[in-house]
C-alpha positions in Angstrom: 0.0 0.0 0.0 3.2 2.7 0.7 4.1 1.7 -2.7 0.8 2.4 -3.9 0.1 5.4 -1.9 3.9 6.8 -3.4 2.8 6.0 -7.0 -0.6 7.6 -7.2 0.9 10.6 -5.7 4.0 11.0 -8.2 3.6 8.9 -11.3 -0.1 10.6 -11.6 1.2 14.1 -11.6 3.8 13.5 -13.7 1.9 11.3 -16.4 -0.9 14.0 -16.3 1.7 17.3 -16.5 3.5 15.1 -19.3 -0.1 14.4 -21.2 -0.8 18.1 -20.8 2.5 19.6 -22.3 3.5 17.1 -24.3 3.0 19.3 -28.1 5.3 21.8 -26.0 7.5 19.2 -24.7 8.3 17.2 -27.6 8.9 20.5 -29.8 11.1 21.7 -27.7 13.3 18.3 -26.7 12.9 16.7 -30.5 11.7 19.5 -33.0 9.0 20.1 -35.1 9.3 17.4 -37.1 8.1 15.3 -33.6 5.0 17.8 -33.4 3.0 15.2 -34.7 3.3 13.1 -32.0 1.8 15.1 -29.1 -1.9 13.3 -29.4 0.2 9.7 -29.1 2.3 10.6 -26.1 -0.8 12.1 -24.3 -2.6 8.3 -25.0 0.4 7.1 -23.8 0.5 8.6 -20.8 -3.1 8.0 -19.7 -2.1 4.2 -20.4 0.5 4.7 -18.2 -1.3 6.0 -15.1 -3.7 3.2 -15.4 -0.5 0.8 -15.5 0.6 2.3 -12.5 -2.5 1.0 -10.9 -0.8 -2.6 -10.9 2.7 -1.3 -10.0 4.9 -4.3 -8.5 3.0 -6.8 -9.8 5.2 -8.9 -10.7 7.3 -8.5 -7.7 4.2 -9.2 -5.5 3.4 -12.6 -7.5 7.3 -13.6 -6.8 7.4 -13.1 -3.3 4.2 -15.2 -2.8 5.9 -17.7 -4.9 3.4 -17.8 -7.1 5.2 -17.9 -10.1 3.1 -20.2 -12.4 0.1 -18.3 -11.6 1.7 -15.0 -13.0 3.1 -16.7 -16.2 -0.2 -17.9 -17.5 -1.8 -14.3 -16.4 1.4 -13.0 -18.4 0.3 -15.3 -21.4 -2.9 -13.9 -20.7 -1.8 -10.2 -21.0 0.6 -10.6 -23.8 -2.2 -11.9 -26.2 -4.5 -9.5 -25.8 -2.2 -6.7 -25.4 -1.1 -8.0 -28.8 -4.7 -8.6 -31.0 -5.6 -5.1 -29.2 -2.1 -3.6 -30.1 -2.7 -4.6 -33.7 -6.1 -4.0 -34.0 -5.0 -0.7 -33.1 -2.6 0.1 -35.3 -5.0 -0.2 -38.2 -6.2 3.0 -37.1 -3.1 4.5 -37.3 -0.8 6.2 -34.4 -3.6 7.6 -32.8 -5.6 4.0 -32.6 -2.1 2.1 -31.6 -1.7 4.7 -28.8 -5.4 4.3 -27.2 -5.1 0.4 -28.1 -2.3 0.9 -25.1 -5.3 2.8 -22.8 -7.5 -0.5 -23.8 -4.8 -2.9 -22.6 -4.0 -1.4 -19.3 -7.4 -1.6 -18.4 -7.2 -5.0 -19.5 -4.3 -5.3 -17.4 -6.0 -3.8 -14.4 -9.3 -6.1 -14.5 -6.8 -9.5 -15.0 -4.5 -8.2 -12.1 -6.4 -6.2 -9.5 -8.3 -9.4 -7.6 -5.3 -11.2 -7.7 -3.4 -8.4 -6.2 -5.8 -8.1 -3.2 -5.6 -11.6 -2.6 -2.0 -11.8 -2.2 -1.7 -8.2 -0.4 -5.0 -8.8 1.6 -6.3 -5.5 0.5 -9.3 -4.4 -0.5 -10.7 -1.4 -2.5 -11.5 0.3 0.1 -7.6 0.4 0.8 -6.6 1.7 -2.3 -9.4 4.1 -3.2 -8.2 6.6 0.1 -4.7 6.4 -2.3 -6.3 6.7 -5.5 -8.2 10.4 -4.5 -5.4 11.8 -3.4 -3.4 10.7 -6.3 -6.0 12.2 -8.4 -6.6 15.6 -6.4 -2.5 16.1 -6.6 -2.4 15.1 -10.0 -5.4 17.8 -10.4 -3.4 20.3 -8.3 -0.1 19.9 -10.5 -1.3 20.0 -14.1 -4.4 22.8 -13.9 -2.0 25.3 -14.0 -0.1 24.2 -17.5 -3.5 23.4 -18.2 -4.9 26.8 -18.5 -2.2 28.0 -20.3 -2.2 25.4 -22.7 -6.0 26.3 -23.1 -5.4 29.7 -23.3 -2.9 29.1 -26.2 -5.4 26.4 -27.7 -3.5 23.2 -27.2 -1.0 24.5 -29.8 2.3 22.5 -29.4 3.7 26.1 -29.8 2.6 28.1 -26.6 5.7 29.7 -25.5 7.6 28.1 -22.7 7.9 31.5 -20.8 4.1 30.8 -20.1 4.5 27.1 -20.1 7.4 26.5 -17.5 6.0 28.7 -15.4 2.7 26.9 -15.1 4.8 23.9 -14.6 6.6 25.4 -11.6 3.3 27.1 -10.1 1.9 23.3 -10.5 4.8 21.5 -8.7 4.5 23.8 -6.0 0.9 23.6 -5.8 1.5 19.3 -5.6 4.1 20.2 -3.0 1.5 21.9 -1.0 -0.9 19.2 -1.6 1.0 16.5 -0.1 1.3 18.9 2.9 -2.4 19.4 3.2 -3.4 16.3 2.5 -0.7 14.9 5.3 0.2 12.4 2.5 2.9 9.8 3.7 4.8 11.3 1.2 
C-alpha cells in the first residue's frame, strides 16, 4: 500500500503534467518534425497512469511464490495486449496509442483481484490512495492546463508561459502532499 500510496501521488502528476504539455515538450526536446506526435504521447501517458494501478506486480506474485500463476496471467496479457495492439494500429498512431489505454485496463481487471488476494487488500484500501493521487495530480497540471488552453492546445505556446505553469503546478502538488498529510 506505501508503494501504492507513493505511485498515485508522483507517477499521476507527472503522467498528467507530461499528457498536458506534451505538443510543447516534444517540440522543444525533438523539433517540429516530432510535433505530430503530441496526441500519441498524451494516449500514452493515460495508459501509463492506469498501468501504475498494478505497480509491482510482478514483484508481489514472486514473493508469494506464485510464479506459475503469474506466467499464464502474463500469457494472458501478452495476447491481448497484442490482437488489441494490432487491432489498433490499423487505425493508425492515434488507434495504436489508445489500443495501449485499452490494454491497461485489460491489465487492471486480470490483475487487481489477484493483487488483493495476495496483499489482503481491498478497495476500500486503495481508493483513500487513488483520490489523493488524483486531487495532486489535479493540483499539478491545472496550471499548465490553463495556459495550454489559453494558447489552444497549440504545441507552440511559449515556454515563458509554459514552464511557469509547470513550476506554479509542482508547488501547488508540493502543498498538496502537505495538506493532504500524504505519507509522502
Amino acid at each position: 500500500l506505501r508503494v501504492f500510496w507513493a505511485a498515485t501521488a508522483v507517477l499521476w502528476p507527472a503522467f498528467g503534467g507530461l499528457a498536458v504539455v506534451s505538443g510543447p515538450a516534444l517540440r522543444t526536446l525533438y523539433g517540429e518534425q516530432w510535433i505530430a506526435g503530441a496526441p500519441v504521447l498524451r494516449l500514452l501517458c493515460i495508459a501509463a497512469i492506469g498501468g501504475s494501478l498494478i505497480l509491482m506486480t510482478w514483484e508481489v506474485f514472486l514473493a508469494a511464490g506464485e510464479t506459475r500463476r503469474l506466467v499464464r496471467l502474463q500469457a494472458a496479457q501478452s495476447s491481448f495486449g497484442l490482437a488489441v495492439f494490432a487491432l489498433g494500429c490499423l487505425g493508425g498512431i492515434i488507434g495504436a496509442g489508445a489500443a495501449r489505454i485499452l490494454e491497461a485496463t485489460f491489465n487492471v481487471v486480470l490483475y487487481r483481484r489477484h493483487l488483493a488476494r495476495l496483499t489482503e487488500t481491498t478497495l476500500a484500501d486503495v481508493l483513500p490512495a487513488m483520490r489523493q493521487g488524483f486531487t495532486l495530480m489535479a493540483l499539478a497540471i491545472t496550471p499548465a492546463a490553463l495556459v495550454m488552453a489559453w494558447h489552444g492546445w497549440s504545441p507552440e505556446a511559449p515556454l515563458v508561459h509554459v514552464l511557469p505553469a509547470v513550476a506554479v503546478g509542482m508547488a501547488a502538488w508540493a502543498g498538496g502532499l502537505r495538506l493532504l498529510d500524504h505519507p509522502l
